[in-house]
DRENTI-960541 format. One record per residue (C-alpha): x, y, z; residue in three letters. Coordinates in steps of 0.05 Angstrom, whole numbers, padded with zeros to 5 digits, always signed. Example, Ala and Ser with C-alpha at 12.3 -4.5 7.8 and 13.67 -1.06 7.14 Angstrom:
REM residues 2
+00246-00090+00156ala/+00273-00021+00143ser/
***
This chain:
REM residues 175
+03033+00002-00216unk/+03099-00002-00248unk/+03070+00003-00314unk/+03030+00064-00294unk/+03089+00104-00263unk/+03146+00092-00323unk/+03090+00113-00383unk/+03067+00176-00327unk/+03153+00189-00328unk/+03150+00186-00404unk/+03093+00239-00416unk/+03125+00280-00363unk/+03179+00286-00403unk/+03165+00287-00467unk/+03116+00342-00450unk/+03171+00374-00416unk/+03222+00368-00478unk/+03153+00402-00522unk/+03146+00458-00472unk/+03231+00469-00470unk/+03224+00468-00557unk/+03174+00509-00560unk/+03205+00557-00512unk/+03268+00559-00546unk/+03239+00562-00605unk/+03201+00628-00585unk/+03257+00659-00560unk/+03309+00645-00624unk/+03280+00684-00686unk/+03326+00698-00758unk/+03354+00770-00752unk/+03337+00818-00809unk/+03381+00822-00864unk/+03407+00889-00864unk/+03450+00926-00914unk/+03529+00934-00914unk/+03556+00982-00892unk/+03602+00999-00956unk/+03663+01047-00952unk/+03663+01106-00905unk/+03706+01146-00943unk/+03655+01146-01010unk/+03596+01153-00969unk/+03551+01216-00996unk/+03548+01248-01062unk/+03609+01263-01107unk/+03618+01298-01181unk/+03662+01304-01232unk/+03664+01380-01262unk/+03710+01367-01323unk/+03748+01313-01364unk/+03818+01328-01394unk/+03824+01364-01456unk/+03751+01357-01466unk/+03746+01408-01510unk/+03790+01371-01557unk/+03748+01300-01551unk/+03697+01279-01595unk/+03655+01238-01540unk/+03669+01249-01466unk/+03626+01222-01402unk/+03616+01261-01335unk/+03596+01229-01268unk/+03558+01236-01210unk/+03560+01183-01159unk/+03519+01178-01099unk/+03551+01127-01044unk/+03507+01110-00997unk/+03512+01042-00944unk/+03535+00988-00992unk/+03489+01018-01052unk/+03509+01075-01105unk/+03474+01110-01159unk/+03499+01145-01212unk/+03485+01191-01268unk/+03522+01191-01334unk/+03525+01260-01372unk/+03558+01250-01442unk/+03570+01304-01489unk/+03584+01281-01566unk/+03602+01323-01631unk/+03575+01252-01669unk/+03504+01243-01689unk/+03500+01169-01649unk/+03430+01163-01660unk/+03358+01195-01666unk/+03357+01269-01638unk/+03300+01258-01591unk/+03344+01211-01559unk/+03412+01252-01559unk/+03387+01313-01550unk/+03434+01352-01609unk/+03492+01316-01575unk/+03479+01310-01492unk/+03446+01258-01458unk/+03446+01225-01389unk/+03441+01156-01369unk/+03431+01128-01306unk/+03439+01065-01259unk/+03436+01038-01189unk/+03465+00977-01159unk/+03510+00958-01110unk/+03590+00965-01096unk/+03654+00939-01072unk/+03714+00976-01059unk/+03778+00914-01057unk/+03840+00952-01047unk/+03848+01008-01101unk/+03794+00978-01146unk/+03717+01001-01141unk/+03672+00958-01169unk/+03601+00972-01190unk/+03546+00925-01207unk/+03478+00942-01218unk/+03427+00951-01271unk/+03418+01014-01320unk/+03342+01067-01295unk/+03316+01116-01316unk/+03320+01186-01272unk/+03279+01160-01215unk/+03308+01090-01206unk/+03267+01046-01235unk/+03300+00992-01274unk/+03296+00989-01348unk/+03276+00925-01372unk/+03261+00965-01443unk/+03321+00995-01489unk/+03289+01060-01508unk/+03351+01108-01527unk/+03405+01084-01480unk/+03438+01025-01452unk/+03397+00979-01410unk/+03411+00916-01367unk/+03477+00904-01329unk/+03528+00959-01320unk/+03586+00920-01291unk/+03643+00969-01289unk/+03708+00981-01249unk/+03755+01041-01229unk/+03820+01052-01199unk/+03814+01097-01147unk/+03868+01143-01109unk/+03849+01190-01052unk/+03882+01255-01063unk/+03840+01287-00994unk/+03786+01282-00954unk/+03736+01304-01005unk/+03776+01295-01072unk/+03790+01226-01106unk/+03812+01202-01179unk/+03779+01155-01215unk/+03798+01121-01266unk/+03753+01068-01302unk/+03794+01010-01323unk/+03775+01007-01401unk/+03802+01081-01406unk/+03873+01110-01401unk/+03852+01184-01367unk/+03836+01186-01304unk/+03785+01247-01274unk/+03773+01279-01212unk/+03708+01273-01162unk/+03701+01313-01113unk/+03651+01311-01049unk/+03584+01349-01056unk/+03546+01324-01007unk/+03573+01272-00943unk/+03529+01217-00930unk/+03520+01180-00865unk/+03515+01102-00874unk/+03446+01078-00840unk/+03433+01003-00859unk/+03360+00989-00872unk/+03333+00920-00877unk/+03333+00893-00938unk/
***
């Protein structure tokens, strides 16, 4: 009898240590990795109308960023008096590049990381006319309002002004 009742014990509970496992086990799932959040003050579209004395430079770049969650995109419109290349490429002296990526704002510094596209955000894994592959480049930035900030990318000495286009609210999707 004794026999009987301790292995009876034993499957009682080990099939009450399954059943509390597999319960558990139900109820716990891995949540969905979601986007950051990113800064709230560069969420939504901004521009940049003009650079310095740009009249008087030989090269100059214009941008449009678009800050949204932890993610921006951005459009590069430069303007040249130099023949860099093939016209079909620079377009008798304007072209635009673009890229998408992610962000970090540390302080005064904005970082962004992310990978050159073309204009509807597909990565280039070709060089056609343009840059391709990493664009890895960093700004100081000072807010002058609410809508106004200046920029200034850390391998040039002239900063430029962006101002807000379009706000953005942050909605993280899953990634």
């Amino acid at each position: 009898m004794k026999k009987t009742f301790r292995s009876t014990t034993s499957a009682v509970k080990i099939t009450l240590a399954c059943m509390t496992m597999a319960v558990l086990l139900a109820a716990c799932s891995p949540n969905a990795r979601y986007q950051g959040k990113g800064e709230t003050t560069l969420q939504g579209e901004w521009k940049q109308d003009s650079v310095r004395l740009q009249q008087k430079l030989i090269t100059y770049s214009l941008y449009n960023f678009k800050f949204n969650c932890d993610s921006f995109f951005v459009s590069i419109n430069t303007v040249s008096k130099v023949n860099y290349g093939a016209d079909t490429c620079m377009n008798k002296g304007h072209w635009t590049e673009y890229a998408r990526g992610l962000y970090v704002m540390s302080h005064d510094t904005l970082r962004i990381r992310g990978f050159f596209t073309y204009p509807n955000q597909k990565i280039k894994y070709q060089a056609d006319c343009f840059r391709v592959g990493v664009i890895d480049e960093r700004f100081k930035v000072k807010q002058l309002s609410d809508s106004l900030y200046q920029f200034r990318n850390l391998t040039s000495t002239e900063p430029f002004t962006m101002h807000l286009t379009k706000k953005i609210t942050c909605v993280p999707k899953p990634l």
